[in-house]
PAKOLFI-344597 format. One record per residue (C-alpha): residue in one letter; x, y, z. Coordinates in steps of 0.2 Angstrom, whole numbers, plus 5000, padded with zeros to 4 digits. Example, Ala and Ser with C-alpha at 12.3 -4.5 7.8 and 13.67 -1.06 7.14 Angstrom:
BEGIN
a506249785039
s506849955036
//
This chain:
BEGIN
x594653325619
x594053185610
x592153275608
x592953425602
x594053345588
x592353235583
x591653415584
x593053465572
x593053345559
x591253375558
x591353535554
x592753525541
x592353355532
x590953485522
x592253615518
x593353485512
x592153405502
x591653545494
x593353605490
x593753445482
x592253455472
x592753615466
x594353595463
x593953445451
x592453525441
x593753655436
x595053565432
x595653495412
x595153335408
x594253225399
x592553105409
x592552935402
x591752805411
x592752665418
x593852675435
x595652695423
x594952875420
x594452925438
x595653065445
x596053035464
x596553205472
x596953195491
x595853325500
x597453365509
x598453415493
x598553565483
x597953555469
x597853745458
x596253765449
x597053805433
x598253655431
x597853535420
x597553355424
x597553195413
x596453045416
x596752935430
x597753025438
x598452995458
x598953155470
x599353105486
x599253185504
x600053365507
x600553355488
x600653525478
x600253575458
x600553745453
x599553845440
x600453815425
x600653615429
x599853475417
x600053295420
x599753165409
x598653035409
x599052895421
x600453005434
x600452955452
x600953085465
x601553005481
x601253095496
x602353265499
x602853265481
x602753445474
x602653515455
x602953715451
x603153845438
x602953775418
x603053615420
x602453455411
x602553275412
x602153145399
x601052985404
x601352855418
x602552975426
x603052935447
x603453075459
x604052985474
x603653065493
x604553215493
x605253245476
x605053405469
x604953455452
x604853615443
x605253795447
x604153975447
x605554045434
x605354105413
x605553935405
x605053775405
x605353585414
x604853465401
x604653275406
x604053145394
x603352995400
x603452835412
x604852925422
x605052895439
x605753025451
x606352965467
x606153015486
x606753175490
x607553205472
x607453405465
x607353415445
x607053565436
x607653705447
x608853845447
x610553825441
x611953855453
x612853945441
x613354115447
x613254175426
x611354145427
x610254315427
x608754325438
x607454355423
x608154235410
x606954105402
x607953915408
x607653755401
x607653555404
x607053415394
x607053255401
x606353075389
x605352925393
x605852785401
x607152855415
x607252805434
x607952955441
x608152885460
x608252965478
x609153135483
x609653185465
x609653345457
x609453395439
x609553565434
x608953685423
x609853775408
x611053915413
x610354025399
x608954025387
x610153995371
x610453815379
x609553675385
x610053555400
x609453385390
x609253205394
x608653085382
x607752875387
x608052755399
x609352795409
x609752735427
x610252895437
x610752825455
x610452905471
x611253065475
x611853105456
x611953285452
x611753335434
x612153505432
x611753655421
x611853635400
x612253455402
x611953335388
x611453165392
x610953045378
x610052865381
x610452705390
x611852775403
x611952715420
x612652855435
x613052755450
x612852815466
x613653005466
x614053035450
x614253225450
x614353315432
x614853475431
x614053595418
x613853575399
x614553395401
x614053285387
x613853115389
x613353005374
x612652825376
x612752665384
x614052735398
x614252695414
x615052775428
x615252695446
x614952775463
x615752935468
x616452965449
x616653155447
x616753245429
x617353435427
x616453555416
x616353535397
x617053365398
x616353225385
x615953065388
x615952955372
x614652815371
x615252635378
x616352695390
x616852655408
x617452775421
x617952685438
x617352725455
x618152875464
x618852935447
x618753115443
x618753145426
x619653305420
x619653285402
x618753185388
x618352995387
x618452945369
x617252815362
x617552625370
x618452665384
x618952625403
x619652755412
x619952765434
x620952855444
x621053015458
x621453105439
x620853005426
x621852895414
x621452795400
x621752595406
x621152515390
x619552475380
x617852435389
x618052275383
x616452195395
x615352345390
x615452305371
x615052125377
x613652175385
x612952285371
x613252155357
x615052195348
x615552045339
x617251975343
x618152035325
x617452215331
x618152175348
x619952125341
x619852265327
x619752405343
x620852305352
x622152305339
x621852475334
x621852525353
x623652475355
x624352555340
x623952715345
x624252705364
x625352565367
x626552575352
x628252475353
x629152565337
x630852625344
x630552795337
x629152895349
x627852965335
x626753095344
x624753065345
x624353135327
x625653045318
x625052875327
x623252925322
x623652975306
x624652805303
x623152715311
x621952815298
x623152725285
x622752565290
x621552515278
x621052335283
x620652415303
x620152595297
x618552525288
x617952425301
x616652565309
x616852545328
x618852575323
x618352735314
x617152795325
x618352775339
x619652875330
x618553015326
x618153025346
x620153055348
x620153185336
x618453265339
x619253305358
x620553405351
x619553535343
x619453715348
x618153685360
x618553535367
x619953475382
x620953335374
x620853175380
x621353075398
x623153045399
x623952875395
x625352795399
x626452725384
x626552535390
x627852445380
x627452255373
x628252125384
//
């Protein structure tokens, strides 16, 4: 047995070796001297001749690049690790074992650079959208800069008018699912879990913790905070922290805007503002749009700009399109 595998590998080390040499006088990139610009490409891995490869690029055993593929200088495929269909990924990119990116479908997955994918993640597939129609040119853009970790999925658009879109450095936890026509701007976090349903638009510097669930065409305004387990039904205005089997509005995000660098006067202006609107003591109820429209009135905390932006988020989630805000309870002052 042990003659006959010797016999073996003697035989296909030249056919190997040959294929590799192939392989890499066909494919697209520039020779430089220097080791940075050496492309490694594992004789196991599949590599088409046709894709296009930057400078020093790593492909790992049993990993897979399709026709239309171009990596950027400096990406590392990790064994397993599989790209397909029109796909391109900026510099420095990471495919960790068994991730797979891409899809053989009209469209395009576009991925900037220093992104890592995680074990076992899916990104740039098929939507899971029964409106989709086989045929229909798709689309997701993903930044620089985001750590997209193990088991997640990101899909593509659910038709070619739109776009599923995430923009730099966002943490996306293991086991997140970003759906179809989302909108995902910079510096969020998604715990572990996090599922958004599609067109969900989250805007910066959110965070979600684990298992925090978010129904279609819901929007997320920047600096907010939705508490594990939630599931989030209807909008999260600017600043806020909301938790609950149906989420409610429990106050500002008041550690958050620490974090992020709000002065105190900003943090006592939203704080103030906050409690006009939702936690009003005058003895006569005013509905939602009077409170607003007094709180617009209020010269000294309407031109602070965090107060203003806030109230535009309220007000922006009762347009046409839009499903109104997370309920709230009307707390009375002690």
């Amino acid at each position: 047995m042990i003659s006959l595998l010797k016999a073996r590998d003697r035989l296909l080390s030249p056919l190997f070796s040959s294929t590799i040499r192939r392989l890499s006088s066909s494919l697209s990139y520039s020779h430089e001297d220097g080791r940075d610009s050496e492309v490694f490409i594992h004789p196991s891995a599949v590599v088409h001749p046709s894709a296009v490869i930057g400078k020093g690029v790593s492909v790992g055993p049993y990993c897979t690049i399709g026709s239309s593929v171009k990596l950027g200088n400096g990406c590392k495929l990790y064994p397993s690790s599989h790209i397909f269909g029109n796909t391109e990924l900026g510099e420095s990119c990471v495919l960790m074992t068994g991730a797979i990116v891409g899809d053989e479908l009209p469209g395009y997955t576009f991925i900037g650079g220093n992104n890592i994918i995680g074990h076992h993640a899916v990104v740039g597939v098929k939507c899971q959208d029964l409106k989709y129609k086989n045929g229909d040119e798709c689309f997701l853009c993903i930044g620089d800069n985001n750590e997209i970790r193990e088991f997640c999925s990101i899909h593509r658009s659910s038709k070619s008018t739109d776009k599923t879109v995430i923009g730099d450095n966002n943490l996306i936890m293991g086991s997140c699912h970003i759906a179809h026509d989302c909108k995902i701007g910079d510096r969020n976090i998604f715990a572990n879990n996090t599922l958004l349903a599609g067109h969900v638009t989250v805007e910066d510097y959110s965070h979600t913790a684990g298992a925090t669930v978010v129904h279609q065409f819901c929007h997320i305004g920047s600096f907010a905070f939705i508490g594990g387990g939630s599931v989030v039904s209807q909008d999260v205005p600017k600043y806020m922290l909301v938790t609950g089997e149906r989420a409610e509005l429990r106050g500002l995000n008041l550690e958050g805007l620490r974090r992020n660098g709000f002065t105190m006067t900003e943090m006592k202006s939203l704080r103030a503002a906050y409690r006009k609107i939702f936690m009003s003591t005058e003895t006569v109820p005013f509905s939602l749009e009077e409170r607003l429209t007094k709180m617009e009135q209020d010269q000294e905390l309407y031109s602070v700009p965090a107060v203003s932006a806030m109230l535009q988020s309220i007000r922006d989630s009762f347009t046409e399109s839009r499903r109104g805000i997370c309920k709230f309870r009307q707390w009375l002052d002690s």
